[in-house]
Structures are given as C-alpha cells and as structure tokens.
C-alpha positions, -999 to +999 in steps of 0.1 A: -271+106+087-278+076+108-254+072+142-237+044+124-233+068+093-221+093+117-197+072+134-177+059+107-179+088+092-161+104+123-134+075+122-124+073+086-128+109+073-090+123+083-102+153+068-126+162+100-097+145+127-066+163+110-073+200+105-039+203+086-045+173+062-039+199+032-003+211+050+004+171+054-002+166+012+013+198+003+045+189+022+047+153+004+044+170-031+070+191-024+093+168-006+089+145-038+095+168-060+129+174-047+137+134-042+123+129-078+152+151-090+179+137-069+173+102-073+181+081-106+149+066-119+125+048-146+093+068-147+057+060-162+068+024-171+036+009-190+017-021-177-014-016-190-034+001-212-047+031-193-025+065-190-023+056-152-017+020-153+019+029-151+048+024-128+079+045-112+110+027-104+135+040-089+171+012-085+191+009-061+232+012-064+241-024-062+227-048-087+202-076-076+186-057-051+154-067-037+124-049-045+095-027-022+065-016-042+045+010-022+014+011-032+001+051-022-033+055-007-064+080-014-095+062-006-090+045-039-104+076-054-074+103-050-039+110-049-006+100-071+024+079-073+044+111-080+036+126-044+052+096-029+084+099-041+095+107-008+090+077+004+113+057-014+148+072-011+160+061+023+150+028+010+171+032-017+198+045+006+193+018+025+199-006-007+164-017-017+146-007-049+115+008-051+084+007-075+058+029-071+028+014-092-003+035-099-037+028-107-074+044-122-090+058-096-127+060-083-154+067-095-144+058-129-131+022-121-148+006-092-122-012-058-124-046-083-109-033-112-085-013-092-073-047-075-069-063-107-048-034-120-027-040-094-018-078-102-012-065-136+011-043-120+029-064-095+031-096-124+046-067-149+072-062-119+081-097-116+084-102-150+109-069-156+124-063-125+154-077-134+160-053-166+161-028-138+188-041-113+165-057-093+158-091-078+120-106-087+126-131-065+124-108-038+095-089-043+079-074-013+048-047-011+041-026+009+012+005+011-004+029+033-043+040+041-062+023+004-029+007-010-024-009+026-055-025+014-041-029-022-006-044-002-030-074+015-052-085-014-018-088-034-002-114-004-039-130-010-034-133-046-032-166-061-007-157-088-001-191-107-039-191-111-036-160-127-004-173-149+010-206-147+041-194-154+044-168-126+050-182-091+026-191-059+051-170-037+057-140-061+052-120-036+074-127-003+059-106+023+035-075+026+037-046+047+003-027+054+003+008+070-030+022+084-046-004+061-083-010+054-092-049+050-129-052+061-147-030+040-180-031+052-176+000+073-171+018+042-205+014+030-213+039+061-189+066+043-195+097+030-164+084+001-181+055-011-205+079-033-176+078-054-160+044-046-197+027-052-193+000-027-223-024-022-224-053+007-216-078-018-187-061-033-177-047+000-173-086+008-157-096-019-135-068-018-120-076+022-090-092+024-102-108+059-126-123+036-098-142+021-063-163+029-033-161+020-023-190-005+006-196+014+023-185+047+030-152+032+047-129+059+026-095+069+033-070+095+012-041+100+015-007+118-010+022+126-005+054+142-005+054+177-030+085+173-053+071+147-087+067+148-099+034+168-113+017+137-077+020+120-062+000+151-091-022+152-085-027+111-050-039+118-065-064+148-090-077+122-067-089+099-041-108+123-075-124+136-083-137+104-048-140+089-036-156+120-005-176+097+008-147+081+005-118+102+037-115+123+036-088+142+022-050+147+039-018+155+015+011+169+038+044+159+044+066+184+032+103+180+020+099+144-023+098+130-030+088+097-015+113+078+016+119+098+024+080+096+032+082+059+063+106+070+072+086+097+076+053+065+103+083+051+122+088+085+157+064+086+155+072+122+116+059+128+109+023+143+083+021+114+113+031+090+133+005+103+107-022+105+099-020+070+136-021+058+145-055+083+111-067+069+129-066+030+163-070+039+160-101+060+134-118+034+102-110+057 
C-alpha cells in the first residue's frame, strides 16, 4: 500500500475510524424493523426488472403530499432499503412522503448501471406518485454516504433527454448527506476491488464532473466529526456546482455513521434542514 493508498484508505474506510460501525447498523435494523410495523406503507414496488430494482413507499396522512426519496448508502456495494426505514417516519410525521428506492449492488453491477437504476427509479416515482397520495411535482431526493452520491447525479440528470415526456425539473431539489461526488479518490480504496472503478469511469461517474441542467437547489451536510475528505467532498461540489448549492450544515457531534441518526432526530438541525428543504419547495 502506497501513502496515497494508505491515506484514503484511512479517510473513507468508517470501519477503521468507527470501532462500533456494527452497533451503529445493528441499531438501524432494529429501529426499522419497529417503524416498518408502525407505519402504513407500499413495499417492493417494481421498477425494473431485477429483484432489487424495487421501491418502499411509505404516504403521508394528507393527500398531495410532497415526496423525499432517500436513497441509503453502502459504498454502492452493501446495505438495504429495509434498514432505513427509520429514517422516514418523522418525515412522515412531519407530512412528507417517503420512497425509499433500492438498487443492484457492487460487484455485480458496476457505479454506471447503478446510476441508471436509479433514473429508472426516480422516472417510475414521477410517473406513480400520485396513485400513492403524493405530489410528482414535488419530488425531492435526498441520500447519505453512496446514495448522497446517487442524490447529486439525479439533480444532474437531464430527464427530458431521457423521456420527452418527463420534465427538465422533475426533480426540485437534492439533499446530500456525507456524499461522495469526485470519485477519483476511490480508486485509492481498498472497496473499489468490488466497485471496479477505473480513472475513466471514476470521471464519468463524479457529479463535479457534471452540471446541473438547471438551477436545481442542493444543500449538503457532513458530520462535524467526519473524516477531512468527507468535508472537503461537500466543498468540492459547491465549488463546482456553484448555482445550485445553497448552503452546508456541519452536524454537531455526529461522524459518518452517527449522521444517519441524527437525519431521524425531529429535534436535530440536520432533521430540520431537510424537512424546510421539502416543505418550502427547496
């Protein structure tokens, strides 16, 4: 291992910075679990053709609510929709819907396909949402760690290219948490032996590498413990999305792992962030 193998390796591997990583995961399973049974809900809704090319949806109370997708993170190569449940009922409390879309994972798909599932996802929600109680034209995302990632490339997607009958603006604003947009440093990962990143696709792949059709609205937030290449991350992207990205909130107290709770907490500033964000339209 070279030093620049070493030091991104020490940056992005939460499993060497966060000795209780496994307590952290255990916790969100079993804090799903419970939400999943309190909360009403559509579950494995089919977008696609693969098993996990499906999506949870869980409605608000009021009709013609608008719509968060959190997009759950893993290094594109781990973790479930299901373990996230957590996350979306204070939102729900709070009057917003939430969709929780999943996706193939690494190494059997590579970051592209996984990006392209996504659109399929996010185009399947804008064409259904409204059989659901929700409002598609109001259709935010929002992810944390990989599907922060995920969150940018989909307010960089250029969706009437795509369809001509969906809109330029189908999604109205993004909200990445402890996001990943220039992907280079991932090549220096122990991970990428399963996500199979190469310069050029590690390029393509960045969403600093790309604009925003439009003045889509992004915030982004980090923990305030979190490694200095997650902060810089969040930097990167307001540098090179300087039209969209309105604003950053470093989370008190909280690393990578811990941030993810903080998104559940309806007394957290990141919490609150992310419901203003949705409620007042970005």
């Amino acid at each position: 291992m070279d030093d620049a193998d070493a030091y991104y390796e020490g940056q992005y591997n939460n499993r060497l910075s966060i000795p209780d990583a496994a307590d952290y995961n255990a916790r969100g399973v079993a804090r799903s679990t419970a939400a999943r049974a309190r909360l009403a809900s559509k579950l494995d809704l089919a977008y696609g053709p693969s098993p996990r090319q499906r999506i949870d949806l869980y409605p608000a109370a009021a009709p013609d609510a608008p719509i968060l997708s959190f997009i759950h993170g893993g290094y594109w190569r781990s973790r479930d929709k299901s373990e996230f449940a957590f996350i979306a009922e204070p939102f729900v409390a709070a009057g917003i819907a939430i969709a929780m879309p999943e996706y193939d994972l690494a190494p059997a798909v590579t970051v592209g396909t996984i990006v392209e599932q996504m659109v399929a996802a996010h185009a399947w929600l804008y064409r259904h949402a409204g059989e659901y109680g929700a409002d598609r034209s109001r259709l935010f995302v929002a992810g944390h760690s990989a599907g922060g990632h995920l969150a940018a490339m989909m307010a960089a997607t250029r969706w009437n290219e795509i369809d001509p009958a969906l809109p330029a603006d189908l999604v109205k604003g993004a909200y990445a948490v402890s996001g990943v947009f220039d992907l280079m440093p991932m090549l220096h990962f122990s991970f990428n032996a399963d996500i199979r990143l190469d310069a050029a696709s590690a390029k393509a792949m960045s969403p600093v590498e790309r604009l925003p059709p439009w003045p889509v609205p992004v915030r982004t937030a980090a923990g305030a413990l979190e490694s200095d290449e997650f902060r810089r991350q969040c930097r990167t992207l307001a540098e090179h999305w300087p039209a969209s990205v309105r604003g950053h909130i470093d989370v008190p107290g909280c690393h990578h792992l811990s941030v993810a709770e903080a998104l559940a907490d309806p007394g957290n500033a990141l919490f609150e962030s992310v419901r203003d964000f949705v409620l007042r339209g970005g």
